[in-house]
VMD Tcl script that draws the C-alpha trace (Angstrom):
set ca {
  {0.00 0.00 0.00}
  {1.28 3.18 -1.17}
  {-1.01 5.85 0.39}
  {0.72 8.41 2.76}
  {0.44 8.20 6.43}
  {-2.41 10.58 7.67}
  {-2.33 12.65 10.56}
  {-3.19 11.01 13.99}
  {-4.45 14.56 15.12}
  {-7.99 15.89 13.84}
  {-7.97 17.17 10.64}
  {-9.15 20.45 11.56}
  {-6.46 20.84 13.99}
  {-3.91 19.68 11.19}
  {-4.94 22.74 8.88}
  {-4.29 24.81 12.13}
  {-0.83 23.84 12.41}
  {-0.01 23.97 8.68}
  {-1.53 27.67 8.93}
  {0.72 28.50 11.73}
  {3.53 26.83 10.06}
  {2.90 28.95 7.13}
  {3.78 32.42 8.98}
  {7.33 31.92 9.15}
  {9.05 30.99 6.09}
  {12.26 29.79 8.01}
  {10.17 26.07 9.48}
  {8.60 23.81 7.40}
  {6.00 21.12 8.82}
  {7.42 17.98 9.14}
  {6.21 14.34 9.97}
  {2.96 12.48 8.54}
  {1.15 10.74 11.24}
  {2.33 13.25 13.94}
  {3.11 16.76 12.71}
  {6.04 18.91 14.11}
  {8.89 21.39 13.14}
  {11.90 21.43 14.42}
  {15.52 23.48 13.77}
  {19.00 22.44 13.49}
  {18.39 19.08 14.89}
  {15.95 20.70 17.47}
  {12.01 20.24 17.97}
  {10.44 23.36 17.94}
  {6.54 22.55 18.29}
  {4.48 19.19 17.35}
  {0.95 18.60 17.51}
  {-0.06 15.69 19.44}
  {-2.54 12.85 18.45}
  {-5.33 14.67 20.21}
  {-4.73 17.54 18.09}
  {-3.22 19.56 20.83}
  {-0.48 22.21 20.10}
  {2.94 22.12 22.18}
  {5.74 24.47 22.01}
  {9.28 24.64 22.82}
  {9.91 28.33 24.74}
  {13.05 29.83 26.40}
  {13.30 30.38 30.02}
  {11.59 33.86 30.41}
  {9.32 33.26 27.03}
  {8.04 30.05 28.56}
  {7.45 31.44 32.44}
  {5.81 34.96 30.89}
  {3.83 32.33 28.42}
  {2.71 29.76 31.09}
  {1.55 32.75 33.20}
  {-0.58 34.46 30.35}
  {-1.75 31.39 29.00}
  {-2.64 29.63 32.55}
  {-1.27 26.62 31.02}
  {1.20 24.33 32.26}
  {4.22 22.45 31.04}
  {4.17 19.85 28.72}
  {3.90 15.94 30.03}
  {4.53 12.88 27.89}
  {4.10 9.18 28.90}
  {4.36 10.59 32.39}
  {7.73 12.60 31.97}
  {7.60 16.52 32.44}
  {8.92 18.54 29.02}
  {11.19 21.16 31.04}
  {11.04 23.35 27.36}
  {7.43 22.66 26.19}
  {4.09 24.44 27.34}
  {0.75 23.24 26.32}
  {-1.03 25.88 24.29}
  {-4.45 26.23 25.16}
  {-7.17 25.86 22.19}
  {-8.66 29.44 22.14}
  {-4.80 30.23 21.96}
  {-4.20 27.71 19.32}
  {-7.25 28.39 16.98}
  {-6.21 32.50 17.03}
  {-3.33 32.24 14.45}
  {-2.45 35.85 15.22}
  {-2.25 35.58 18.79}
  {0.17 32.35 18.83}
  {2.27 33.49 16.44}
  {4.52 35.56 17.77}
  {4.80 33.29 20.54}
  {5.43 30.54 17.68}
  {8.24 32.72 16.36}
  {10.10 33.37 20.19}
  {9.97 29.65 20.10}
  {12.27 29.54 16.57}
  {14.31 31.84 17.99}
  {15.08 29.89 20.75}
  {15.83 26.77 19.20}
  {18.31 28.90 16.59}
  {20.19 29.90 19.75}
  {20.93 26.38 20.83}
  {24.19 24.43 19.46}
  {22.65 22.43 16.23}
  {22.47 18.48 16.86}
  {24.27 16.49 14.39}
  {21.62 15.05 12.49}
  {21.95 11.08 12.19}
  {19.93 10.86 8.36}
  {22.87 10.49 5.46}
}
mol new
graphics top color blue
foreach p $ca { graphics top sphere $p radius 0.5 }
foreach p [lrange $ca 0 end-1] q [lrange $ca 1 end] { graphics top cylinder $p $q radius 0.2 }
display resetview
């Protein structure tokens, strides 16, 4: 079978991300079943299977962020992301209002020594 993966994430909340992808021409969307970006060997945001939006932030991006947002920190299989908040939907679903926020987070991850990539 030679169809492409689809997104594990709603579909709705796919076009989201590919719109907030879309403001800064520097990050292209990566990954077929579960969307993300990421920067010199960095992950930058992803969007998880429920269709929820989490972003890497620098230390006084991500407390100022957490505070606005009255979010919290990412957690994954039971392991607190130190660099990721969990955007809130209304956040989310108002492109303008995330995206500066998603372009502190590029300019974080450009800040930090690139990872050697392992791909040939």
């Amino acid at each position: 079978m030679s169809a492409a993966k689809k997104a594990a994430a709603p579909a709705e909340k796919v076009a989201l991300y590919e719109k907030l992808v879309a403001t800064n021409p520097k990050i292209e969307r990566k990954g077929a079943a579960n969307p993300y970006t990421s920067l010199n060997g960095h992950m930058t945001s992803y969007l998880t299977p429920a269709g929820s939006l989490v972003m890497r932030l620098g230390p006084a991006d991500r407390e100022r962020f957490l505070a606005e947002a009255a979010t919290t920190l990412h957690e994954a299989y039971g392991i607190v992301q130190k660099e990721f908040v969990d955007v809130p939907d209304d956040w989310f679903e108002a492109t303008d209002r995330i995206t500066p926020w998603f372009a502190a987070s590029l300019d974080w991850v450009a800040s930090l020594r690139p990872k050697p990539t392992k791909r040939g």
